[in-house]
C-alpha positions as CSV (number, residue, x, y, z in Angstrom):
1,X,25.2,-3.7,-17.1
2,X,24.6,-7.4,-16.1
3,X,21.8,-7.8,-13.5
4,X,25.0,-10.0,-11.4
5,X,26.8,-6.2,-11.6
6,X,23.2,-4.6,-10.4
7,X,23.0,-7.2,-7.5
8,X,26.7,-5.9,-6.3
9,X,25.5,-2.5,-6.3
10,X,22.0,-2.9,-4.8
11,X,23.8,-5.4,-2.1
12,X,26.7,-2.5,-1.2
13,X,23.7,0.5,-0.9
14,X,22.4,-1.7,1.4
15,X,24.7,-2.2,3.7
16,X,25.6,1.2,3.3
17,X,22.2,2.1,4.7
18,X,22.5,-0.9,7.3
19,X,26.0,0.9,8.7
20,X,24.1,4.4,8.6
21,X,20.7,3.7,10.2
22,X,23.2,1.6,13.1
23,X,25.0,4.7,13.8
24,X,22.2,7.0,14.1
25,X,20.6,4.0,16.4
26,X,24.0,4.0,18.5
27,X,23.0,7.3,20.3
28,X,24.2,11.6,19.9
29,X,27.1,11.3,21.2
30,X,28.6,10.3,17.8
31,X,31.3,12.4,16.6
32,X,29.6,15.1,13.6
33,X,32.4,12.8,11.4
34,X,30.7,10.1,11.9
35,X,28.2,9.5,9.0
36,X,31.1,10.3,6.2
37,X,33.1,7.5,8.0
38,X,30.2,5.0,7.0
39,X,30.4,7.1,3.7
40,X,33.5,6.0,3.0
41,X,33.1,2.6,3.0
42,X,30.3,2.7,0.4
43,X,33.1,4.7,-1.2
44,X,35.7,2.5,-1.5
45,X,33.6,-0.4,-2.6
46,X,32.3,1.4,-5.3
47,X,35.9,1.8,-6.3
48,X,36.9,-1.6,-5.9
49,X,34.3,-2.4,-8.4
50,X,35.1,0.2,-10.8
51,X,39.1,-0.9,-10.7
52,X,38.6,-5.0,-10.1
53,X,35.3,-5.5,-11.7
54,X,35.1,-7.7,-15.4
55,X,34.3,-4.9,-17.3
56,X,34.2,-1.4,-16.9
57,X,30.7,0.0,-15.6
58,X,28.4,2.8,-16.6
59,X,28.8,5.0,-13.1
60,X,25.5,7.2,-13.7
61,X,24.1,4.0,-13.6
62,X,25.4,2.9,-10.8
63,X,25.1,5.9,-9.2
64,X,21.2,5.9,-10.0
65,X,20.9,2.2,-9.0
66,X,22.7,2.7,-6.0
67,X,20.5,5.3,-4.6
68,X,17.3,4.2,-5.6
69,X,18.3,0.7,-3.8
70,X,19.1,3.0,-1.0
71,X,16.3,4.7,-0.6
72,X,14.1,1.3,-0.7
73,X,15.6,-0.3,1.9
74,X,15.0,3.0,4.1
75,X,11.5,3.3,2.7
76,X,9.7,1.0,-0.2
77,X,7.7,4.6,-1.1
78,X,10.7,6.8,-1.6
79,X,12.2,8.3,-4.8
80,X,15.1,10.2,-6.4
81,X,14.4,11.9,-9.3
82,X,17.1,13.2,-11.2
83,X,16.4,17.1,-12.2
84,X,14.9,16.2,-15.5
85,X,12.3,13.8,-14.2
86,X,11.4,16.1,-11.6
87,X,10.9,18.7,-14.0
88,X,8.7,16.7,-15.7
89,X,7.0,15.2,-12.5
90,X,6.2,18.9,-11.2
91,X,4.5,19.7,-14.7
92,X,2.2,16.7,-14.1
93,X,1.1,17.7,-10.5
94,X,-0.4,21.1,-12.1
95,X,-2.5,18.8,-14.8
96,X,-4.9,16.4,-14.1
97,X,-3.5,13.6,-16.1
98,X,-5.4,9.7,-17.0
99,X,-4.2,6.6,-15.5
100,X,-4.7,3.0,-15.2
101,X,-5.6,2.6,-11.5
102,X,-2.8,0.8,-10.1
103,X,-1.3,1.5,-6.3
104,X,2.4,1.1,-6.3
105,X,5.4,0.5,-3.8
106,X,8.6,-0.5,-4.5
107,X,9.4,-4.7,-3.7
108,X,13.2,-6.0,-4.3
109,X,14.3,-3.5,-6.4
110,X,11.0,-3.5,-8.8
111,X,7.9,-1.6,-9.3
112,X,5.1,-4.0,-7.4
113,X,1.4,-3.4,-7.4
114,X,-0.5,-2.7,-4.0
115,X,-3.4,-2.6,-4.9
116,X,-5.5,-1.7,-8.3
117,X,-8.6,0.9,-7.9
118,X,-12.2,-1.7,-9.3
119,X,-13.2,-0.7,-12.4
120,X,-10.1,0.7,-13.9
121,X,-7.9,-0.7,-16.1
122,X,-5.4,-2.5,-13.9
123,X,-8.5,-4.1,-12.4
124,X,-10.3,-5.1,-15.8
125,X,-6.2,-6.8,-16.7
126,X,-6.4,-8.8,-13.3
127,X,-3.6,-7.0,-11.5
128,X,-3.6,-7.0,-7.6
129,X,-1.5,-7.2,-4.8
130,X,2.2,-8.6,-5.3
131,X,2.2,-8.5,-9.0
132,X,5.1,-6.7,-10.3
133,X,6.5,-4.4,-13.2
134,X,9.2,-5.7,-15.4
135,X,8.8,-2.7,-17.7
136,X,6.4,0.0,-18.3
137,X,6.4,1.8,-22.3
138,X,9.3,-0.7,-23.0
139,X,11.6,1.0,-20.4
140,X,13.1,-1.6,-17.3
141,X,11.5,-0.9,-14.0
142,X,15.0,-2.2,-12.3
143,X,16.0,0.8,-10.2
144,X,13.5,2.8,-11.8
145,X,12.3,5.8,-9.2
146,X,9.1,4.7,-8.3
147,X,7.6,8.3,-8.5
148,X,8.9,8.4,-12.1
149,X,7.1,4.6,-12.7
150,X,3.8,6.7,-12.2
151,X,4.5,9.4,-14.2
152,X,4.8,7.0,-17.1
153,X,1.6,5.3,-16.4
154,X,0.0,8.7,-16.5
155,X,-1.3,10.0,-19.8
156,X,-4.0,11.4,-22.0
157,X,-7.2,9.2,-21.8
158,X,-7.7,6.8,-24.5
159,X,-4.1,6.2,-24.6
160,X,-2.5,2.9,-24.1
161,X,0.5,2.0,-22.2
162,X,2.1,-1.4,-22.4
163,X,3.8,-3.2,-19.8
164,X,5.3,-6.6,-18.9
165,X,4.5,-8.0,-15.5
166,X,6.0,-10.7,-13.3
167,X,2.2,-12.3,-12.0
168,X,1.5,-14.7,-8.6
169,X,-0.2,-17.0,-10.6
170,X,1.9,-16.5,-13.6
171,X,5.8,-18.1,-14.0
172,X,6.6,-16.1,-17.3
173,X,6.6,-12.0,-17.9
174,X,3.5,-11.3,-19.3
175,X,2.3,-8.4,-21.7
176,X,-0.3,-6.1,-20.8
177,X,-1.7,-3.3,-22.9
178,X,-3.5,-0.7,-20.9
179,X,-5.7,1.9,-21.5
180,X,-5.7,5.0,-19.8
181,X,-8.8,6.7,-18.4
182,X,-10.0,9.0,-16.2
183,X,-9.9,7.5,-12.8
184,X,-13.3,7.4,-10.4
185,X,-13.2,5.5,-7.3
186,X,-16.2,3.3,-6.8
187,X,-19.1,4.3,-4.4
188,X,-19.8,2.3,-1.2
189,X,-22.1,-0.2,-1.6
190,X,-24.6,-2.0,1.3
191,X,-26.7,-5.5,1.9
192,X,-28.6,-6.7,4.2
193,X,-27.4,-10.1,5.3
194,X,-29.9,-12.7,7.3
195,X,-29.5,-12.9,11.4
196,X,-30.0,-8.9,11.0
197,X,-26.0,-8.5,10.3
198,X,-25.5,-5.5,7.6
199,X,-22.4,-5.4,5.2
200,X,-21.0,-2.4,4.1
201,X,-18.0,-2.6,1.6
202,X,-15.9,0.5,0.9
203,X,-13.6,-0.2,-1.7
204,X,-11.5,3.4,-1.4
205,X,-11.2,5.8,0.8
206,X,-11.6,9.7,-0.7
207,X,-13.1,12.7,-0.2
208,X,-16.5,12.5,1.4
209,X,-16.7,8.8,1.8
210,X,-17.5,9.0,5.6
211,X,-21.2,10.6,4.7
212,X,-21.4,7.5,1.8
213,X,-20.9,4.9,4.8
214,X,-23.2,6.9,7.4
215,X,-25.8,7.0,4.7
216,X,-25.4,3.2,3.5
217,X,-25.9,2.4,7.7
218,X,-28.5,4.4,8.5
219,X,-29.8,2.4,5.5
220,X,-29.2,-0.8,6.8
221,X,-30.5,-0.2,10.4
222,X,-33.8,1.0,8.9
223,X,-33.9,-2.7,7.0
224,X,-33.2,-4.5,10.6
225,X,-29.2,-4.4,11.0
226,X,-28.6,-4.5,14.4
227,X,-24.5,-5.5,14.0
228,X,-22.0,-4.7,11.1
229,X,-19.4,-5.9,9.0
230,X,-17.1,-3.4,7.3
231,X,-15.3,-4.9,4.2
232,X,-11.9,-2.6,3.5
233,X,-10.5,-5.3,0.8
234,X,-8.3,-4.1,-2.1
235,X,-8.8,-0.6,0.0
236,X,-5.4,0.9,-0.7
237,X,-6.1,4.8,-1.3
238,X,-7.3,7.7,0.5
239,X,-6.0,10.6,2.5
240,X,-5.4,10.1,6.0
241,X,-8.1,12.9,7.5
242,X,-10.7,10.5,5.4
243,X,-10.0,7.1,7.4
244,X,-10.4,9.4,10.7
245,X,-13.4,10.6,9.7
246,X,-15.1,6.9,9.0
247,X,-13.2,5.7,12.2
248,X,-14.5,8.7,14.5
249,X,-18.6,7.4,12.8
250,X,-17.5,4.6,15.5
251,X,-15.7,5.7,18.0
252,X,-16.8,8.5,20.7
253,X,-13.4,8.9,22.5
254,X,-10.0,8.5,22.7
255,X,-7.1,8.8,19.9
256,X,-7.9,7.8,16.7
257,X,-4.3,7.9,15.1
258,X,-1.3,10.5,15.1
259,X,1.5,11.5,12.7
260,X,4.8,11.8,14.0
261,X,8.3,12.0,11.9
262,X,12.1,13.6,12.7
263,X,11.6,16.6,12.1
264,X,7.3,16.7,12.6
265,X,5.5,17.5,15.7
266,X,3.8,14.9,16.5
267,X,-0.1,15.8,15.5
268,X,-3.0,13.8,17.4
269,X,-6.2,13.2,15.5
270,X,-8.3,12.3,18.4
271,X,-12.4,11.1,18.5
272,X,-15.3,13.6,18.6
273,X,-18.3,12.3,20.6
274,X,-20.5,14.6,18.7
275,X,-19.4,12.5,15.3
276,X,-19.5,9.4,17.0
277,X,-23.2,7.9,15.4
278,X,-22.6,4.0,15.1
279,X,-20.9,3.5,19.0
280,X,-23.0,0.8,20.2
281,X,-23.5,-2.1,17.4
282,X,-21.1,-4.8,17.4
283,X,-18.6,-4.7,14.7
284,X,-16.4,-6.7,12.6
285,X,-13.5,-6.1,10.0
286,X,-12.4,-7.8,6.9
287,X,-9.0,-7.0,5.9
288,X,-6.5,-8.1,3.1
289,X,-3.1,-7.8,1.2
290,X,-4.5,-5.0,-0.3
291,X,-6.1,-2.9,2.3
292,X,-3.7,0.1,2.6
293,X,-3.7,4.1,3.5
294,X,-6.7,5.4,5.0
295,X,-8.2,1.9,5.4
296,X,-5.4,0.8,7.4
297,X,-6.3,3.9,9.9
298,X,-9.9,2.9,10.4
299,X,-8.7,-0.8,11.6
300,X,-6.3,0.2,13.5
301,X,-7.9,3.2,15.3
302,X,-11.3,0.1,15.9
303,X,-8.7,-2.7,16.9
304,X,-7.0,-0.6,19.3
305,X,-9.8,1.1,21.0
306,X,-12.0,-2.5,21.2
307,X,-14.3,-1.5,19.3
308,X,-14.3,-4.1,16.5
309,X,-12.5,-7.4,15.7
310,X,-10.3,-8.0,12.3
311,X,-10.8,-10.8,10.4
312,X,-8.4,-11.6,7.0
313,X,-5.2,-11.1,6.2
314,X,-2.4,-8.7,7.5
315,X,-2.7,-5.1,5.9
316,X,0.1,-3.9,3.4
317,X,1.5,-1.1,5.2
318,X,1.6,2.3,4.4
319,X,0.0,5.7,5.8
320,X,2.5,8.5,6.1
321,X,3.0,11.9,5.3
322,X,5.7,12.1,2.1
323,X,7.4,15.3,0.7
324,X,9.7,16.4,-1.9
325,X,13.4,17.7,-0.8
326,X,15.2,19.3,-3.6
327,X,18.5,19.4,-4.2
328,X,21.1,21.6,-4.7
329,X,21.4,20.3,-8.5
330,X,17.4,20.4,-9.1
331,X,17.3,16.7,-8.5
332,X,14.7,15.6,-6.0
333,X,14.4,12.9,-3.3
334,X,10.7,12.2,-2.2
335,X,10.4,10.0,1.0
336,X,8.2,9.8,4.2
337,X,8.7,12.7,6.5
338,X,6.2,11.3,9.1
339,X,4.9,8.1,9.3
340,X,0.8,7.4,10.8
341,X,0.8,5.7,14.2
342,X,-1.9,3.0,15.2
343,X,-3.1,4.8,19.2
344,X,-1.2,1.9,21.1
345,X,2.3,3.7,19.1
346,X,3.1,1.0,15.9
347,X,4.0,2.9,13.2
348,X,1.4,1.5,10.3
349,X,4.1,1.8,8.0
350,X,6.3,-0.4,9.6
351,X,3.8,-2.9,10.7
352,X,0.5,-2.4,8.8
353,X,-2.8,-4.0,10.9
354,X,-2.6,-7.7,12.0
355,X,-6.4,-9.5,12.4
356,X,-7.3,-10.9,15.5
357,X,-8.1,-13.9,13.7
358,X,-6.2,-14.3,10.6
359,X,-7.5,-16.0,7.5
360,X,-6.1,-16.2,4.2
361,X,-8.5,-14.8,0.9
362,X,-8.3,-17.6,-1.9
363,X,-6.9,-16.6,-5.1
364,X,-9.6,-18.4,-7.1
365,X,-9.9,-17.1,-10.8
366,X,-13.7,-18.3,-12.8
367,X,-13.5,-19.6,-15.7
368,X,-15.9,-18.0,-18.4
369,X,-17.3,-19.3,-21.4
370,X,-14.8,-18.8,-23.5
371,X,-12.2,-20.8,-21.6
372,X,-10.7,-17.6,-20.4
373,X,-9.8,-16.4,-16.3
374,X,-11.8,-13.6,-15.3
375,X,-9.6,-11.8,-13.0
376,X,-10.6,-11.6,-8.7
377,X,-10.8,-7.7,-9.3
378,X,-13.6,-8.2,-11.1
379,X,-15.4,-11.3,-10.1
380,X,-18.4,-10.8,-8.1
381,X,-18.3,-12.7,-5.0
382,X,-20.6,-15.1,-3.6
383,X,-21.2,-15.1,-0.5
384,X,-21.1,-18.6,0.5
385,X,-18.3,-18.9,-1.8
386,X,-16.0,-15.8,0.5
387,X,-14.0,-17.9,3.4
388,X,-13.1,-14.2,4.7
389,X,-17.1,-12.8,4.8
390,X,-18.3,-16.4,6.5
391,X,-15.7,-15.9,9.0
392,X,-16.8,-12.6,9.6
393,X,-20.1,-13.7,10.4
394,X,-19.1,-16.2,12.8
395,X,-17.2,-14.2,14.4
396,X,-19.7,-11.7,14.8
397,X,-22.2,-14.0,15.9
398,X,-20.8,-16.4,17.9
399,X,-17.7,-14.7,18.9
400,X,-13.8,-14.7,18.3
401,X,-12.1,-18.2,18.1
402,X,-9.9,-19.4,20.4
403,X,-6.3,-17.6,20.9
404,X,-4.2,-18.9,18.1
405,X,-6.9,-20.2,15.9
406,X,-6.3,-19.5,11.9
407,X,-8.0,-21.0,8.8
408,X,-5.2,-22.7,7.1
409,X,-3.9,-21.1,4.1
410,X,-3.0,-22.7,1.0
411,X,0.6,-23.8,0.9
412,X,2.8,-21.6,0.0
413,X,0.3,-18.8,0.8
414,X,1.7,-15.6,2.8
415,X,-0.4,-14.3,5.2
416,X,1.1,-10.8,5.1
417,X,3.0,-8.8,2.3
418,X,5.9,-6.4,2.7
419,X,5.6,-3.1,3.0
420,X,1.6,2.8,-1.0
421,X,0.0,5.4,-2.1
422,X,-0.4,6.8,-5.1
423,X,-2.5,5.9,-8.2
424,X,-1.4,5.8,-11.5
């Protein structure tokens, strides 16, 4: 099947969905027949492309496609897993398999890379925010499911897994052999910068971080630090009750976040004075492409209750609560069920966190000795060499820029991405 054939079918499920979500917008009153009149359309294009198409297509593909490109335009974290793969993805959540560190979403019909966890292999290959998957193990990532994409990035450790990604900097596909290994998220890490300002960089979000920052700030303010600057780049993992616990270390009242879906009772997660240690310092934020999940709770929750100021880029979007439905033939469909609301109601999802001043992070790769790029992931930054940290500082010192201000980006350069969680 011709990727012009695939662009037909990804085209009609959208505009399938487009029909659907516009009648459900369009109020109760609808007839109970009206969601299989939109049905129907789908229906009859399919069949026109079946009878009038150049050559007689592969239906279970297009079946497959068809949903999958469904489901993304709904939500770029969804799946549908056919009963096989769910089989198999059920035997995997009782294991505790390798990976290679990467943070996926789905991105025009691809597998595309959120984030990728430092230290781990996707990290050491140079892989980041708005790479994407061409293929993973030789298999096409084109309408793949994207919970099925992780499953095949998951293995024993000291296995490899080859892949082929599409890269920013990169025009042509590019082969990538990773090795799998147990995956550890890096600890939060703490300096003293001059002008008594302490910087405290927490790279993920799990279990437990919220005493690792405490303990890195009481740190600080016992070596001077009188104001902070938390860095939540390339942050794109963590569970949800995590980011409220570092947001509540900074916040002694009001709502921190709160989950809400169709058929989920809206669930407030609001501040505890009595957890509320670091209220008085003045803060700032540095966020980027890559901050995601739990990270993207913590800025919010600060930005919306005044707290701190954001400085970077737009955050990628994604903190919601996702489930598997089954279906009647074993197959599966795995999709958000309730989405994470920043406290002034934007669904985090939808939106992610916009800066109050927005700068773009360079791209910059070092050259080492032996002519070759040493991926961002692993560089270590220098700070009179990190636009986003400097801006920090001034901002922290002498206060936000003027309304509208922005250091100018590269050309070209986005200052947000589309719309992650799970690591592989």
């Amino acid at each position: 099947m011709n990727s012009r054939f695939k662009l037909v079918v990804v085209t009609s499920s959208t505009f399938l969905v487009v029909l659907l979500l516009l009648g459900a917008v369009m109020g109760q009153s609808a007839s109970p027949e009206e969601p299989y009149r939109h049905l129907s359309v789908y229906s009859e294009v399919l069949s026109r492309i079946k009878s009038e198409y150049v050559e007689e297509p592969d239906i279970k593909n297009v079946t497959l496609g068809a949903m999958n490109g469904l489901l993304e335009s709904v939500d770029p974290f969804a799946s549908y897993l056919s009963s096989e793969q769910y089989k198999q993805f059920l035997k995997t959540q009782d294991t505790k398999k390798a990976g290679v560190g990467m943070i996926l979403s789905r991105k025009f019909g691809y597998v595309g890379v959120v984030s990728a966890i430092p230290g781990s292999a996707a990290a050491k290959a140079g892989l980041g925010t708005g790479d994407m998957l061409e293929s993973i193990g030789g298999i096409a990532t084109r309408d793949m499911p994207l919970a099925y994409a992780e499953l095949l990035l998951q293995g024993d450790p000291g296995t490899n897994i080859e892949i082929t990604a599409l890269r920013v900097r990169k025009p042509e596909p590019q082969k990538i052999t990773l090795t799998r290994g147990i995956l550890r998220y890096p600890a939060v890490t703490s300096k003293l910068l001059p002008d008594g300002i302490g910087l405290v960089q927490i790279p993920a979000i799990d279990t437990g971080k919220s005493k690792e920052v405490a303990a890195q700030i009481d740190g600080l303010i016992k070596q001077g630090a009188k104001k902070l600057i938390l860095d939540l780049r390339g942050s794109g993992v963590g569970k949800a009750e995590d980011g409220v616990a570092i947001a509540n270390l900074f916040l002694d009242k009001g709502l921190i976040t709160y989950a809400q879906g169709q058929k989920w009772k809206r669930q407030n997660f609001d501040a505890d004075p009595a957890k509320a240690v670091y209220k008085s310092q003045p803060m700032v934020l540095i966020t980027n492409r890559g901050t995601a999940s739990a990270a993207e709770i913590v800025a919010a929750s600060l930005l919306d209750g005044k707290r701190a100021e954001i400085v970077g880029e737009r955050t990628y979007g994604d903190a919601a609560i996702r489930k598997a439905i089954t279906m009647d033939d074993g197959a599966a469909v795995i999709l958000s069920v309730a989405k994470y609301y920043s406290p002034s109601g934007k669904a985090i999802q939808d939106t992610g966190v916009t800066p109050t001043v927005l700068v773009t992070e360079a791209e910059a790769f070092v050259d080492t000795e032996e002519g070759q790029e040493t991926p961002p992931q692993e560089q270590v930054r220098k700070d009179e060499e990190d636009v986003l940290l400097k801006k920090a500082i001034e901002v922290l010192t002498k206060g936000k820029p003027a309304s509208g201000s922005q250091v100018a980006a590269r050309p070209g350069s986005p200052l947000s991405a589309p719309n992650p969680l799970t690591t592989k």
